[in-house]
C-alpha positions in Angstrom: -28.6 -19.3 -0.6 -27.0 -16.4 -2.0 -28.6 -14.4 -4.4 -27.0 -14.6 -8.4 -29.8 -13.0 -9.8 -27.4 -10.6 -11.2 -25.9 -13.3 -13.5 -29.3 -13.1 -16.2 -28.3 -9.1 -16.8 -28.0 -8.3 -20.4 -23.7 -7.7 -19.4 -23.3 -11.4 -19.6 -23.3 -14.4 -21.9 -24.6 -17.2 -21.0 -21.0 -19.1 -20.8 -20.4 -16.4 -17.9 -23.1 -17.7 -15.9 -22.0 -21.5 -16.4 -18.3 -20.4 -15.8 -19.5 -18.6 -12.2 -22.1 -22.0 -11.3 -19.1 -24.3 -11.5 -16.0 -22.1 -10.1 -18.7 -21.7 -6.8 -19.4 -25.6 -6.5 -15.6 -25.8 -7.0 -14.6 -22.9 -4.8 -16.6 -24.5 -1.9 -14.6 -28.1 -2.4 -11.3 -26.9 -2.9 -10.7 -23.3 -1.3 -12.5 -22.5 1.5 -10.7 -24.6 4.1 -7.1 -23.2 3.0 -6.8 -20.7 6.2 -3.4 -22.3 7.7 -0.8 -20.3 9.4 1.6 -19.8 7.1 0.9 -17.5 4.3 3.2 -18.3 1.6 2.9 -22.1 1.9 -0.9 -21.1 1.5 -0.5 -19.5 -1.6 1.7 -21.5 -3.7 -0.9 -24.1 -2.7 -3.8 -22.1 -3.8 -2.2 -21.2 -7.1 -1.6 -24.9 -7.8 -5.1 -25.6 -7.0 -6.6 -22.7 -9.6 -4.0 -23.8 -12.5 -5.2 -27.6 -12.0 -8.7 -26.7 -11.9 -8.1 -24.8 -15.1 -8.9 -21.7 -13.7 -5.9 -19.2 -14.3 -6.3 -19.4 -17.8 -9.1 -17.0 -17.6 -6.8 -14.8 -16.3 -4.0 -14.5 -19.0 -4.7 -14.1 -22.7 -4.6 -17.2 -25.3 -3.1 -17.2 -28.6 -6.4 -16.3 -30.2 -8.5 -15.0 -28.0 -8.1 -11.9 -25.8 -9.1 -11.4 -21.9 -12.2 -11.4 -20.8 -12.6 -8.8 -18.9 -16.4 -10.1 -17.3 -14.9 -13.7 -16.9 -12.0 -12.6 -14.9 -14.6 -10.2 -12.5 -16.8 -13.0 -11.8 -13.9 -15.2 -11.1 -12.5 -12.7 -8.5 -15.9 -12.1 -7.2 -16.9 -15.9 -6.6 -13.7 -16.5 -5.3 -13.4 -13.7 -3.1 -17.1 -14.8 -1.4 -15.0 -18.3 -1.0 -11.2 -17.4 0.5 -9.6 -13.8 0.2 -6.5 -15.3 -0.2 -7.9 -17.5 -3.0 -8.8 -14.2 -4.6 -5.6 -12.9 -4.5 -3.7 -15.9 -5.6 -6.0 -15.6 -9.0 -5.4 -11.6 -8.9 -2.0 -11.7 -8.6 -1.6 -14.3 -11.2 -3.1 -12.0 -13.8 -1.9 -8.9 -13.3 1.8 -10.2 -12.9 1.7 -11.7 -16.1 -0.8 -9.4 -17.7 1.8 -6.9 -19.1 3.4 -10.5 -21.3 -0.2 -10.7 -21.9 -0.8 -7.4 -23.7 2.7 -6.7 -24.7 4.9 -9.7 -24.6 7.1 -10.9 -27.7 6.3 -14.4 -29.1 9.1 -16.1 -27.1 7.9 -14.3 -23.7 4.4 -15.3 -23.9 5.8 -19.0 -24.8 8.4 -19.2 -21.9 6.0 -17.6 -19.1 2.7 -17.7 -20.0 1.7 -21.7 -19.9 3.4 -21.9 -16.2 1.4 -19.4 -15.1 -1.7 -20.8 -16.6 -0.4 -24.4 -14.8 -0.1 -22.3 -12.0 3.6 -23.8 -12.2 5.1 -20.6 -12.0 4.2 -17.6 -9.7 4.2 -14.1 -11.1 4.1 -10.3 -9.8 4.0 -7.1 -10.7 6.6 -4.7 -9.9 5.4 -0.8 -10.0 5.4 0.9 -6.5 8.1 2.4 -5.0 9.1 3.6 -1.5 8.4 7.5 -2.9 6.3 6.3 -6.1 3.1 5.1 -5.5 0.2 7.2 -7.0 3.0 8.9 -8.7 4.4 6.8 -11.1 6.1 9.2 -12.8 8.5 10.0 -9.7 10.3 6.5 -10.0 13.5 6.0 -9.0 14.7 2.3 -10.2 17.1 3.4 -13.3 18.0 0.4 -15.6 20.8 1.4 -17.8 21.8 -0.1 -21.4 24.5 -2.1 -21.8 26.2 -4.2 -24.9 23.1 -6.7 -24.9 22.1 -6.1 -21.3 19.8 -4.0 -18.8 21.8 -3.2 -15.5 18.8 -2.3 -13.1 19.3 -0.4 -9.7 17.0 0.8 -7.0 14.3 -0.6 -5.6 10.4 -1.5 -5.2 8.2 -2.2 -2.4 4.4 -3.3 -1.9 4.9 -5.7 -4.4 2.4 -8.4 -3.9 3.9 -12.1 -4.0 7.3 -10.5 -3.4 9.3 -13.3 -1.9 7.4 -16.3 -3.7 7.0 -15.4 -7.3 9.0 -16.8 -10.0 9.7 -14.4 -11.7 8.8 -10.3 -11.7 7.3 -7.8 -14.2 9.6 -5.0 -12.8 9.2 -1.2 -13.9 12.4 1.0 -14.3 13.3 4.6 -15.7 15.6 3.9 -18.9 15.6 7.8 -19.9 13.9 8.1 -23.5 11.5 11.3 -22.3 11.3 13.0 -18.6 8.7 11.9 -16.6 6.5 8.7 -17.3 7.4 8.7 -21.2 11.0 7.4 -20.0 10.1 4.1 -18.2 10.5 0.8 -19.6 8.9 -2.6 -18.1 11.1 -5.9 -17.7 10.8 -9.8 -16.8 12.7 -10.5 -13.6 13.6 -13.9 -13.1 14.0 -14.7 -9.2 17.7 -15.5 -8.5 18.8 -13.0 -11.2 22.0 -12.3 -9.4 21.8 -8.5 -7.6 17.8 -9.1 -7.7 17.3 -9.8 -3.6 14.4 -9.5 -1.4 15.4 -6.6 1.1 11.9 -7.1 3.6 8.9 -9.1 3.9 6.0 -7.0 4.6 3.2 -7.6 7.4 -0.3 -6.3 6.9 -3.7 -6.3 8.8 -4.5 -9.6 5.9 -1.6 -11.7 5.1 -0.7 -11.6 2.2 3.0 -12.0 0.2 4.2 -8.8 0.3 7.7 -7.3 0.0 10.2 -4.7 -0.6 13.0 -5.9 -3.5 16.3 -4.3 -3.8 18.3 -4.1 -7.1 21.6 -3.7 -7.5 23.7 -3.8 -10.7 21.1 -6.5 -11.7 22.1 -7.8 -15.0 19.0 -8.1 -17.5 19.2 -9.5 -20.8 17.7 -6.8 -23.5 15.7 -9.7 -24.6 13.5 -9.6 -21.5 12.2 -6.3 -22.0 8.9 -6.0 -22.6 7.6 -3.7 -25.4 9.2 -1.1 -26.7 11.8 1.1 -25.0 10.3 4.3 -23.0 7.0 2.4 -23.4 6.6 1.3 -19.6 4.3 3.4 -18.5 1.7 2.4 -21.7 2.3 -0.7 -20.3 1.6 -0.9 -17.2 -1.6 1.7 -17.8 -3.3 -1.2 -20.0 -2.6 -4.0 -17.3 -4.2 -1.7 -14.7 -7.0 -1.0 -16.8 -8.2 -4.7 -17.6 -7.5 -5.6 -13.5 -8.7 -2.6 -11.7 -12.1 -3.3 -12.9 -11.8 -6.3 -11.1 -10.4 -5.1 -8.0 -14.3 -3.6 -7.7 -15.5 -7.3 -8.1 -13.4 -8.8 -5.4 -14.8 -6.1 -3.7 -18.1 -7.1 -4.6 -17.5 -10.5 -3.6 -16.4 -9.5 0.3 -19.6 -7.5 0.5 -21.8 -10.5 -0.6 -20.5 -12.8 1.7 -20.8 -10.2 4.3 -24.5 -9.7 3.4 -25.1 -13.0 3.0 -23.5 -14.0 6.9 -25.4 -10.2 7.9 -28.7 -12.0 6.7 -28.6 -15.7 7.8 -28.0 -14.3 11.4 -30.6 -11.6 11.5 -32.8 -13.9 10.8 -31.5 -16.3 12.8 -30.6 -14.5 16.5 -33.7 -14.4 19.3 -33.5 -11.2 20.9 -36.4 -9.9 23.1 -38.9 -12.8 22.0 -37.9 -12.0 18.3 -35.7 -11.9 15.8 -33.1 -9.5 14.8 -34.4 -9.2 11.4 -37.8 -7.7 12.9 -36.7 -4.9 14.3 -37.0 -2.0 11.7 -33.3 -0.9 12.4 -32.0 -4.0 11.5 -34.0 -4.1 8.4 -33.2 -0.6 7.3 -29.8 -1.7 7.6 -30.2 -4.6 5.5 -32.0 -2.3 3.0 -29.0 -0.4 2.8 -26.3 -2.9 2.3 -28.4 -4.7 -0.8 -28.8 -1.3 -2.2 -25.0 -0.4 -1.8 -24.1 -4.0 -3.5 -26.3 -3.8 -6.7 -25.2 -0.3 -7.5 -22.0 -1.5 -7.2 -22.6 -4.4 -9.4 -24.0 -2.3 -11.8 -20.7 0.1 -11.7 -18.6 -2.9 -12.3 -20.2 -5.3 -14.9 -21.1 -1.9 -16.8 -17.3 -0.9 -17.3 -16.4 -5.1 -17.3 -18.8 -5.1 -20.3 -17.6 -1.7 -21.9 -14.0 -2.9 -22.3 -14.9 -6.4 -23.8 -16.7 -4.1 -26.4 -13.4 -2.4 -26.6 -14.3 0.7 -25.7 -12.1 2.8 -23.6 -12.9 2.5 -19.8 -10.7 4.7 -18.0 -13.2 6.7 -16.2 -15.6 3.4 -15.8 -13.4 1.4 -14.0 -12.4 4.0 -11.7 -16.1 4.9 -10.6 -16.6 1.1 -10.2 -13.7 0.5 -8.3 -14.3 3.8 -6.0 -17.8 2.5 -5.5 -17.4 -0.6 -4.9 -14.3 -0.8 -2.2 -15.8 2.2 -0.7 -19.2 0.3 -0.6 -17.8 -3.2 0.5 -16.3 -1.5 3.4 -19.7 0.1 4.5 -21.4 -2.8 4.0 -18.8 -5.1 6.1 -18.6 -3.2 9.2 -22.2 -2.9 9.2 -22.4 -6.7 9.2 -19.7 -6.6 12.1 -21.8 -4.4 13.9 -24.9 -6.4 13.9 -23.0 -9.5 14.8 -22.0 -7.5 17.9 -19.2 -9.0 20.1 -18.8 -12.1 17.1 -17.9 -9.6 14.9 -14.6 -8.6 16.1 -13.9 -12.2 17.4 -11.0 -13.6 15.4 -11.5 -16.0 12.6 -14.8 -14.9 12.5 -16.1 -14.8 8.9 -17.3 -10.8 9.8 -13.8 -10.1 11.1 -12.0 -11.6 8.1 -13.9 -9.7 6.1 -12.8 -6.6 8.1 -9.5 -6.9 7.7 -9.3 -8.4 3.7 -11.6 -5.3 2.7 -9.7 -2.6 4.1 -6.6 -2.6 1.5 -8.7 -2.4 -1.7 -9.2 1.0 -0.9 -6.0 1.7 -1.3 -4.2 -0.3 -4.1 -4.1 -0.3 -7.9 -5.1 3.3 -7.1 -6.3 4.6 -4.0 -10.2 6.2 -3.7 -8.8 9.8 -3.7 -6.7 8.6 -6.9 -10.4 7.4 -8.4 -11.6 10.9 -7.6 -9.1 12.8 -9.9 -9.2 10.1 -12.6 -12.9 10.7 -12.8 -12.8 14.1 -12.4 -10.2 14.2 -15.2 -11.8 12.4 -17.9 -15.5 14.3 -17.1 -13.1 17.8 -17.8 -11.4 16.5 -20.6 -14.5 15.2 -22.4 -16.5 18.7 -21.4 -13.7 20.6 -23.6 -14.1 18.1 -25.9 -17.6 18.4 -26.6 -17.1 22.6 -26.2 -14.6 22.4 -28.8 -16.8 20.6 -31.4 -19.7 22.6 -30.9 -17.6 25.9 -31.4 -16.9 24.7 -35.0 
């Protein structure tokens, strides 16, 4: 039985803790066996599962009420323990439609925003580019004004439902300022025509992934979101409310890791006793709870901070550095004590392996982390140097 002590910590409400007892009961009915061979099929499925459950709405915000930051962490988390894929479906449903969320005009948030709460309609989020990554600064994709129409060229890749989604939140230089002040964010219907998907994209987890090609794609002005040259804000605010819970999913492959790590230690004869009794194993065992609750701590902490609308730039970024770095740690030491099981394919250790290994990397990778951190520690040292030298 795994252990949700964690859920009485002064960072939640009580509604928190009722909404993680029944998405696990309803996780283990309707998600965990959804491990077919083909990926796309799997997801559409699992997104129309979490819209009829009435789960996506946690994941986009109402017309009174804003995100919850905690809710959609402990949705990520429970649902990552259940079906990595499941985890993304949610993910992917938010941050897709999380910029019409923040910044989308009354008829945006009307036309797109119930579908994806139905989970009738399949969204994604645009940003990454062949030489813009980390740097958002050096895109490429140009949309151009014209009469009452965006023509967008160029192109994006690592976009995550690429190929599936209904319609894309797609980021494109429009020239107001040099630099990231001269980026402008736009819905993308799929079948816009000169809107194609150039490549599907394999990786070590499948997962929906392409590389889309614009050219002398015709968007009307209508269907940009925000402000002109305000992209970049943008698409900063959706990262901030879902990188936080990039640290839960995280969270939610180490606990099912630990959990698996525990139930066989305890479990496995070896030299007329258990695995668990040898003081290796249990240092071992010591380490990976240790590694999870800090990391818990790290997340609900900056989870809780924004919900109290307080600014959680450097927050998030320790909590998602410590908790993908962690998860990985704490997964290939469960691999390792399940020994030859542990690399065996469609074993629950070996899944693991593979789903953790790309949260290192996106919606910021842990050196990115790093020089956010270091960034807003500097910035808040002048700061404080500067007030105490009036």
């Amino acid at each position: 039985m795994a252990d949700k002590s964690y859920l009485s910590w002064p960072f939640f409400d009580g509604r928190h803790a009722d909404l993680e007892t029944a998405l696990d009961r309803w996780a283990f009915d309707h998600v965990r066996g959804v491990h077919g061979h083909d990926v796309d099929a799997d997801c559409r499925q699992l997104v129309r599962l979490l819209g009829e459950g009435g789960w996506l709405r946690h994941a986009i915000a109402g017309e009174s009420e804003a995100i919850d930051t905690r809710a959609i962490c402990l949705i990520r988390e429970t649902l990552a323990r259940h079906n990595g894929l499941a985890d993304f479906a949610f993910a992917m449903q938010g941050l897709g439609s999380g910029a019409i969320s923040l910044f989308g005009s009354e008829a945006q948030r009307e036309r797109y925003l119930p579908r994806v709460a139905r989970g009738e309609a399949i969204a994604a989020f645009a940003l990454s580019e062949p030489g813009a990554g980390s740097d958002v600064a050096a895109m490429q994709c140009a949309a151009r004004l014209d009469g009452d129409a965006y023509v967008l060229d160029g192109e994006k890749t690592w976009i995550s439902n690429g190929g599936i989604a209904d319609f894309y939140v797609v980021f494109a230089r429009t020239g107001e300022a040099p630099g990231a002040r001269g980026i402008s964010a736009f819905i993308v219907d799929a079948g816009t025509p000169g809107f194609d998907i150039a490549e599907r994209i394999e990786v070590i987890a499948p997962h929906p992934l392409a590389r889309l090609r614009f050219d002398g794609c015709r968007v009307p002005a209508a269907q940009r979101i925000g402000a002109a040259g305000q992209g970049f804000k943008v698409a900063m605010a959706t990262l901030d409310v879902f990188r936080t819970s990039v640290a839960a999913a995280a969270l939610g492959f180490a606990r099912r890791a630990f959990d698996e790590a525990l139930a066989h230690a305890t479990s496995r004869q070896m030299f007329g006793q258990t695995l668990a009794d040898f003081q290796l194993t249990q240092a071992k065992l010591a380490e990976m709870a240790t590694r999870i609750d800090a990391s818990a701590l790290l997340t609900y902490r900056a989870a809780w901070q924004r919900d109290q609308g307080r600014k959680v730039t450097k927050e998030a970024a320790m909590a998602k550095m410590t908790a993908t770095e962690s998860a990985q740690q704490v997964i290939d030491a469960a691999v390792q004590m399940f020994g030859g099981l542990g690399v065996m394919s469609g074993h629950p250790a070996e899944q693991l392996y593979r789903e953790i290994r790309a949260l290192r990397i996106y919606e910021g990778a842990t050196e990115v982390q790093q020089l956010i951190i270091a960034r807003e520690l500097l910035r808040d040292c002048v700061s404080k140097s500067e007030e105490d030298s009036k």
